[in-house]
PyMOL CGO cylinders between C-alpha atoms (Angstrom):
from pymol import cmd
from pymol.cgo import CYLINDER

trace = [
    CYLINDER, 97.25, 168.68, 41.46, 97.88, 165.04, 40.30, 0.3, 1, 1, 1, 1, 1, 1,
    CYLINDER, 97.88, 165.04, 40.30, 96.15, 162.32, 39.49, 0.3, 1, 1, 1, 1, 1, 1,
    CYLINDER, 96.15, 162.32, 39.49, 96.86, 158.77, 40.66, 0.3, 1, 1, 1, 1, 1, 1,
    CYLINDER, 96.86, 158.77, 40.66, 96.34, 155.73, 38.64, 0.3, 1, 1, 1, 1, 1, 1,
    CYLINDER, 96.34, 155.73, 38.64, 96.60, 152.39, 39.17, 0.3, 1, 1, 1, 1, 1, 1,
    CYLINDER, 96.60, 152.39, 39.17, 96.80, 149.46, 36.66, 0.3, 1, 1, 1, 1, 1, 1,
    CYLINDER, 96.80, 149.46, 36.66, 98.07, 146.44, 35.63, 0.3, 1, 1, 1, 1, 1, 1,
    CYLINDER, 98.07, 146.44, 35.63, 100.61, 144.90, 33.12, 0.3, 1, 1, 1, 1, 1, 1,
    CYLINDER, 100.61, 144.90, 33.12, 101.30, 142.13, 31.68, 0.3, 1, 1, 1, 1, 1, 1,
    CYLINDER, 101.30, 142.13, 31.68, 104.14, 140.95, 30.14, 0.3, 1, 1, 1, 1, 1, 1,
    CYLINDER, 104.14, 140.95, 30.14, 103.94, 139.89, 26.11, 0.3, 1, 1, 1, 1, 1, 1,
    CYLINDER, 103.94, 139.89, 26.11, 107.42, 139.06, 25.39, 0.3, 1, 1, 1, 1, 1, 1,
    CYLINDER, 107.42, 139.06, 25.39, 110.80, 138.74, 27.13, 0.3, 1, 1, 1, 1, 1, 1,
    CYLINDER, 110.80, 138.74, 27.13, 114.06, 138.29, 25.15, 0.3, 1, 1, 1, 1, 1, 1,
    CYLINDER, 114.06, 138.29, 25.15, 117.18, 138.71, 27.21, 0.3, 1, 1, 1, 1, 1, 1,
    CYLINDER, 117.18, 138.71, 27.21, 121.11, 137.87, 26.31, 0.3, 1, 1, 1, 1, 1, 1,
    CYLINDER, 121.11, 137.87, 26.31, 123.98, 138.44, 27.56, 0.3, 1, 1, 1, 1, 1, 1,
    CYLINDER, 123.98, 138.44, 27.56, 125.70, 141.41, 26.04, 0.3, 1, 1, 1, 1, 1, 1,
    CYLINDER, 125.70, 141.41, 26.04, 129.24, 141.24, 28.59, 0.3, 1, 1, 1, 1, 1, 1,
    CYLINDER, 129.24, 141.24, 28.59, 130.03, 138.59, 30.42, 0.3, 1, 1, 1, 1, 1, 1,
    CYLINDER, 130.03, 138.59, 30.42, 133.71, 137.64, 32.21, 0.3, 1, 1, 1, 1, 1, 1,
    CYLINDER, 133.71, 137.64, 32.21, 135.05, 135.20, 34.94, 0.3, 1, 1, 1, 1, 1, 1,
    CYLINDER, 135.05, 135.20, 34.94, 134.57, 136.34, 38.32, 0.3, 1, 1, 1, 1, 1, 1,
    CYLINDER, 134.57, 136.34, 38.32, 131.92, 138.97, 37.52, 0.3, 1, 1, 1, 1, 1, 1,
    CYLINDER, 131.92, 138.97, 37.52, 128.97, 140.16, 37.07, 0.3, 1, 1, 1, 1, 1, 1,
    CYLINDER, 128.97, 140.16, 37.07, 126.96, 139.07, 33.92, 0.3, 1, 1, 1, 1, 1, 1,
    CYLINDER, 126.96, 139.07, 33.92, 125.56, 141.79, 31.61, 0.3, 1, 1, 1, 1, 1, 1,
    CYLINDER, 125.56, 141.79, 31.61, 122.52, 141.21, 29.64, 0.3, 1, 1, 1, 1, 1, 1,
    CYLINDER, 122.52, 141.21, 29.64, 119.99, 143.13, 27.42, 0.3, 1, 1, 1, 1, 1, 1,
    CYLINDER, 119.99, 143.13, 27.42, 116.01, 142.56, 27.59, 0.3, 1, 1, 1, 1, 1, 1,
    CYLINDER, 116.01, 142.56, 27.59, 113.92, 143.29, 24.74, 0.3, 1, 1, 1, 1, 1, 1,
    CYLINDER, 113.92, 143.29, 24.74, 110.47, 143.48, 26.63, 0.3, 1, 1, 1, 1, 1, 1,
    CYLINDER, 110.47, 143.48, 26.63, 106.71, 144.04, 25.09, 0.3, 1, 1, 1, 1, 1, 1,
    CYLINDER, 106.71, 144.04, 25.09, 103.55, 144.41, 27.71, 0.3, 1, 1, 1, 1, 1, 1,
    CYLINDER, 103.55, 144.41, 27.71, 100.23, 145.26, 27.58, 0.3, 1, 1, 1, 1, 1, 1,
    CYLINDER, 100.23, 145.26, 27.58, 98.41, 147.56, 30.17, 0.3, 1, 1, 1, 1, 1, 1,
    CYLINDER, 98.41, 147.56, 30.17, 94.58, 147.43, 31.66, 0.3, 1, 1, 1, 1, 1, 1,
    CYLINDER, 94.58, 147.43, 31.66, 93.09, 149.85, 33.67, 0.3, 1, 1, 1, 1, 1, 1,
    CYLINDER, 93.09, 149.85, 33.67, 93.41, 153.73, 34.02, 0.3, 1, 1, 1, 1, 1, 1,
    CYLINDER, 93.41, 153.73, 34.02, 96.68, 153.33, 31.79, 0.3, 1, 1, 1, 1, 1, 1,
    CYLINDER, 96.68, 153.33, 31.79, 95.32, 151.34, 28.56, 0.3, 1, 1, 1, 1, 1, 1,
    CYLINDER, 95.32, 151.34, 28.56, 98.10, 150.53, 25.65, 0.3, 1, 1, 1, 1, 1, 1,
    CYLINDER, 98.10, 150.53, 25.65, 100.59, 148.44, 24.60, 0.3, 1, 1, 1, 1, 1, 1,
    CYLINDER, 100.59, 148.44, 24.60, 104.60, 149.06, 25.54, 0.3, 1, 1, 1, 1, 1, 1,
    CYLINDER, 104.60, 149.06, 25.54, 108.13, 148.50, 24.39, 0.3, 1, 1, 1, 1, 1, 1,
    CYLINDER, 108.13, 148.50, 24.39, 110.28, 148.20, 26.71, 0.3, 1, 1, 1, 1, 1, 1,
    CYLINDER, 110.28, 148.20, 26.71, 114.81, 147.41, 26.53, 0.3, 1, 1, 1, 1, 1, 1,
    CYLINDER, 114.81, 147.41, 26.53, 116.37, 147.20, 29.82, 0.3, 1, 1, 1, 1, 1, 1,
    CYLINDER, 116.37, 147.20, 29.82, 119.87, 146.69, 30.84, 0.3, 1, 1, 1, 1, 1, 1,
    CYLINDER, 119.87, 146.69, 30.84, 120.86, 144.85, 34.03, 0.3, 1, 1, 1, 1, 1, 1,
    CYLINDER, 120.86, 144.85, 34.03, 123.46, 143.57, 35.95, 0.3, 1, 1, 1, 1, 1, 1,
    CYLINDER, 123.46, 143.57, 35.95, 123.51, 140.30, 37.81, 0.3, 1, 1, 1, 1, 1, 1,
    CYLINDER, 123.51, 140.30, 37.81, 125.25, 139.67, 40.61, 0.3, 1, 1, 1, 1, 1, 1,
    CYLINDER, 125.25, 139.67, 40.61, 126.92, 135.92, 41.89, 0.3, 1, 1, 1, 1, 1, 1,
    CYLINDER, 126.92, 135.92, 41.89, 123.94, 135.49, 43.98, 0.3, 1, 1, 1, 1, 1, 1,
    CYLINDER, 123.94, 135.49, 43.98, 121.29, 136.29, 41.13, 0.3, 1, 1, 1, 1, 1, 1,
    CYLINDER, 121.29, 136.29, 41.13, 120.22, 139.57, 42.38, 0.3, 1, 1, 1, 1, 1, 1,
    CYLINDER, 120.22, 139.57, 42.38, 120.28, 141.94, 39.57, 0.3, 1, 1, 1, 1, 1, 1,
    CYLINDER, 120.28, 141.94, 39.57, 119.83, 146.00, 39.24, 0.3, 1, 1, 1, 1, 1, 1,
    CYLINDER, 119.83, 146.00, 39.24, 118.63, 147.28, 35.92, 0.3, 1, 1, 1, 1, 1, 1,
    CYLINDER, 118.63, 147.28, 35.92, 117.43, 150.68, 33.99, 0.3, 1, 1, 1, 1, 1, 1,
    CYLINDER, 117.43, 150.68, 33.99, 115.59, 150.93, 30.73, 0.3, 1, 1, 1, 1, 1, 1,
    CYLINDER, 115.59, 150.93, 30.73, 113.60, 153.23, 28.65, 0.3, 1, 1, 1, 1, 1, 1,
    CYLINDER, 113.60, 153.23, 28.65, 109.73, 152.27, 27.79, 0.3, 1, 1, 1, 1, 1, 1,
    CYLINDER, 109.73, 152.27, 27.79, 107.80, 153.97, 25.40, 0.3, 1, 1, 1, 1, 1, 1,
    CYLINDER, 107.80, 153.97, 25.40, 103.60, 153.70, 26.10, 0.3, 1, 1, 1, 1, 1, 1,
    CYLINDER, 103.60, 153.70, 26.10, 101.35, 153.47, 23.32, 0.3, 1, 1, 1, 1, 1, 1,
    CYLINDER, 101.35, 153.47, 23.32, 97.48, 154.37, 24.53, 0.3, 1, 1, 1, 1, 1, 1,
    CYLINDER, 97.48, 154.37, 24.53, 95.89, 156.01, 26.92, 0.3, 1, 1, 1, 1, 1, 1,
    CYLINDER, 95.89, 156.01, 26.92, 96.35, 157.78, 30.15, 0.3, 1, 1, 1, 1, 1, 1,
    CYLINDER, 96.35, 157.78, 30.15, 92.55, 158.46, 31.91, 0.3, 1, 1, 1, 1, 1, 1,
    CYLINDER, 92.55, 158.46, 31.91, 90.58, 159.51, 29.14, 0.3, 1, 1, 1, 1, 1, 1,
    CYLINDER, 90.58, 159.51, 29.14, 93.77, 161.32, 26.60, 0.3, 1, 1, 1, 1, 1, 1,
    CYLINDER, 93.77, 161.32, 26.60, 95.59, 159.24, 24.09, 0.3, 1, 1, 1, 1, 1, 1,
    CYLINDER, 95.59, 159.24, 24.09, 98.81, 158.96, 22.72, 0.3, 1, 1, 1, 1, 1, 1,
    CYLINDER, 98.81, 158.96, 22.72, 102.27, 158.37, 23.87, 0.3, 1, 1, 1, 1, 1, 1,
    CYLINDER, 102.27, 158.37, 23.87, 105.14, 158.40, 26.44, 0.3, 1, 1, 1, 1, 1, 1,
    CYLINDER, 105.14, 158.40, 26.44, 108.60, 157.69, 27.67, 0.3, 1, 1, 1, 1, 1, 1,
    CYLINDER, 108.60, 157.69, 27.67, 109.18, 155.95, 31.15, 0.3, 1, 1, 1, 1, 1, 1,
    CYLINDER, 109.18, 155.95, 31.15, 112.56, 155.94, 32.28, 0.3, 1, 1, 1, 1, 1, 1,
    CYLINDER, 112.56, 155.94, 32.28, 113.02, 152.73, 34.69, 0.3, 1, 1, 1, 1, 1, 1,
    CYLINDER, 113.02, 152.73, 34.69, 115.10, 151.92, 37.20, 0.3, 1, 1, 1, 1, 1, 1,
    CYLINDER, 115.10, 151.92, 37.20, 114.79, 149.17, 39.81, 0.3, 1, 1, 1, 1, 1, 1,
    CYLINDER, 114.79, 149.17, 39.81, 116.34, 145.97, 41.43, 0.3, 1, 1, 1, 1, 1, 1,
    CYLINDER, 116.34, 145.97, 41.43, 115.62, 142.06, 41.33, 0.3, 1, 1, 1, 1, 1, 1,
    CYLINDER, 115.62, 142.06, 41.33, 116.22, 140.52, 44.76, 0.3, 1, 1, 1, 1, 1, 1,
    CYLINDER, 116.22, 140.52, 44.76, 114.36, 136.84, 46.05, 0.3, 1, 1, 1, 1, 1, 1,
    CYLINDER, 114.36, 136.84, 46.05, 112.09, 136.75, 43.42, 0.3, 1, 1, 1, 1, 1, 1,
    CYLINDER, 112.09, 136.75, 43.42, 110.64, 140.19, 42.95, 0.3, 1, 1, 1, 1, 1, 1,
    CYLINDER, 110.64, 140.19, 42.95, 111.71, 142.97, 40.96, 0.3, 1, 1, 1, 1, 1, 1,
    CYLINDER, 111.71, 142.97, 40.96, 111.18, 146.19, 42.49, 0.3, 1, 1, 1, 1, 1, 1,
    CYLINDER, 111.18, 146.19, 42.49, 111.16, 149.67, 40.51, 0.3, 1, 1, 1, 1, 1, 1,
    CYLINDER, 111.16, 149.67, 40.51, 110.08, 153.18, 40.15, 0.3, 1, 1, 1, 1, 1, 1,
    CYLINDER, 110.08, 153.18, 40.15, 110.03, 154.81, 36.72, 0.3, 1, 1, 1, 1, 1, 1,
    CYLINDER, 110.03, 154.81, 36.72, 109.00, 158.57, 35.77, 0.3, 1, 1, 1, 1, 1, 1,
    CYLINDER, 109.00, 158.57, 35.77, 108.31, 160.26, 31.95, 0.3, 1, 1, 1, 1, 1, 1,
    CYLINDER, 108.31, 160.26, 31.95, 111.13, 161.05, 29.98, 0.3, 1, 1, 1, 1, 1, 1,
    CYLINDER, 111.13, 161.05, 29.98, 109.95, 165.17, 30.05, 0.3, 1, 1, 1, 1, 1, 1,
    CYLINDER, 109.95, 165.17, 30.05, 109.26, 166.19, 26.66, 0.3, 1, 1, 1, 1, 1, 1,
    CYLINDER, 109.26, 166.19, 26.66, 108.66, 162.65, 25.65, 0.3, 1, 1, 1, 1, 1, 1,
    CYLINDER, 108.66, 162.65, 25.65, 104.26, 163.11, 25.30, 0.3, 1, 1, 1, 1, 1, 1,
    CYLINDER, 104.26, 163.11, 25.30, 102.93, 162.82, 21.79, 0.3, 1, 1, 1, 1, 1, 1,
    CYLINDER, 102.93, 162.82, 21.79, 99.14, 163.21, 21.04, 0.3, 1, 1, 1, 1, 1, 1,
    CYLINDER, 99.14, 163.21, 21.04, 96.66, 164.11, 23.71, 0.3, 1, 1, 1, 1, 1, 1,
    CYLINDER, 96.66, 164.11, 23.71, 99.63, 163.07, 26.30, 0.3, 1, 1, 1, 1, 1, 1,
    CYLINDER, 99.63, 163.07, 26.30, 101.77, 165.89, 24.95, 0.3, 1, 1, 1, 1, 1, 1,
    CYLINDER, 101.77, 165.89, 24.95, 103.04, 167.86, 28.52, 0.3, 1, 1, 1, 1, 1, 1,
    CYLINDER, 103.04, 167.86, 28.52, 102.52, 164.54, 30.84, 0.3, 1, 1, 1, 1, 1, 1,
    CYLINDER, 102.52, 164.54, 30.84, 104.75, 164.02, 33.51, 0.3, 1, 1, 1, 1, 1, 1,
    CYLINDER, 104.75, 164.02, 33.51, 104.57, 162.06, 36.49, 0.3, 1, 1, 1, 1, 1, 1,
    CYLINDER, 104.57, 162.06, 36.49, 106.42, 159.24, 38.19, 0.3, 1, 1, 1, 1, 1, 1,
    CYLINDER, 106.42, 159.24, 38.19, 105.49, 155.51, 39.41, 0.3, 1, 1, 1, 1, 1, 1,
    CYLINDER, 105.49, 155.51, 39.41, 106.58, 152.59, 40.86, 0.3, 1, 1, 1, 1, 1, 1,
    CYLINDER, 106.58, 152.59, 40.86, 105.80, 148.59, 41.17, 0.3, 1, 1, 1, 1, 1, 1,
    CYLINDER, 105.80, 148.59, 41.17, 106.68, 145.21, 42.42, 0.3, 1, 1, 1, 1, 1, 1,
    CYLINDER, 106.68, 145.21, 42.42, 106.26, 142.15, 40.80, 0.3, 1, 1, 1, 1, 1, 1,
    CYLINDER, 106.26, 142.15, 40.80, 106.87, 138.59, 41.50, 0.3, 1, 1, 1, 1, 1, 1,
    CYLINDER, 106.87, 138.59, 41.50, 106.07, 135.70, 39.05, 0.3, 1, 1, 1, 1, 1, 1,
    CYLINDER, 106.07, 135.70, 39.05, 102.23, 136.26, 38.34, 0.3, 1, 1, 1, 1, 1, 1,
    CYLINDER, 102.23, 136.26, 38.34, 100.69, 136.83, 34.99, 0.3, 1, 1, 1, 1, 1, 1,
    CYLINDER, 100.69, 136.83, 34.99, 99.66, 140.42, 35.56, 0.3, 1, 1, 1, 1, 1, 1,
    CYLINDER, 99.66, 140.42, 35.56, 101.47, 143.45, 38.07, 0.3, 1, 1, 1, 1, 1, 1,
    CYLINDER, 101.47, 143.45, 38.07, 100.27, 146.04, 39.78, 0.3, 1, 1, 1, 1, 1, 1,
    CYLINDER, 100.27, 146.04, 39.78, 101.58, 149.70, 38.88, 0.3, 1, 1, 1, 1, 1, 1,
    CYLINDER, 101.58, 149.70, 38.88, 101.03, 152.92, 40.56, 0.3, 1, 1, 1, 1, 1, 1,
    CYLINDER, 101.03, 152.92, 40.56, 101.30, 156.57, 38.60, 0.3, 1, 1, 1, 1, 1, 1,
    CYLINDER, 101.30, 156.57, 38.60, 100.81, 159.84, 40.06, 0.3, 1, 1, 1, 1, 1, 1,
    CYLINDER, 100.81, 159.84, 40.06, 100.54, 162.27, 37.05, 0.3, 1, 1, 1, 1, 1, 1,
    CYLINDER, 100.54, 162.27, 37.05, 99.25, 165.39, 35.66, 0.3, 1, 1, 1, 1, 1, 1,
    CYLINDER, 99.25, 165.39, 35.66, 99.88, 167.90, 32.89, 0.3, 1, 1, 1, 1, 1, 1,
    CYLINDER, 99.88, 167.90, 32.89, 101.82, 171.06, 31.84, 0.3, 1, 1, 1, 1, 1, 1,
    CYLINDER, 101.82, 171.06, 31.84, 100.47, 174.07, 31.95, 0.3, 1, 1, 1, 1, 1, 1,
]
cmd.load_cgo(trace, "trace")
């Protein structure tokens, strides 16, 4: 049975280039991204995502995000794998752990998640989880 979570982000840093870009297409950029988490998910993360905007801004993007902290009352760490889409001003996504990817107390989580955020200071995630075994 799984546990849902709820908490919040908010985002540290943000460093994003372009990696690709050519006339008449879509722009390709990298984002080096750190956040820090409150709530039933408690740590710090580092987060690279790579994207694709379109001529009319919207952009889709993936990344991996490794978790330093806690998950409910276990500690350690974790891989999300992201992927998600930025369309009038909110970027939408779902992520789940990278299986495998626990260290610590969080070795054998898995579990998947989602959230949309607009231009605030902190976002709203949701995490359904539970443990191997």
């Amino acid at each position: 049975m799984s546990t849902h979570a709820t908490a919040t982000f908010e985002l540290k840093s943000w460093e994003e280039k372009p990696y690709d870009e050519m006339e008449g297409g879509p722009k390709l950029t990298r984002a080096s991204i750190t956040k820090s988490f409150k709530g039933d998910i408690q740590g710090e993360g580092t987060l690279e995502y790579l994207m694709v905007y379109r001529d009319d801004g919207s952009a889709s993007f993936v990344g991996l995000e490794r978790i330093v902290g806690c998950v409910g009352d276990r500690s350690g760490s974790f891989v999300l794998q992201h992927s998600g889409s930025f369309e009038g001003g909110t970027a939408k996504a779902t992520f789940f752990v990278v299986p495998g990817s626990g260290t610590g107390g969080l070795r054998g989580l898995r579990g998947e998640g989602r959230f949309a955020a607009g231009h605030s200071d902190n976002y709203p995630i949701t995490f359904d989880y539970d443990f191997e075994g």
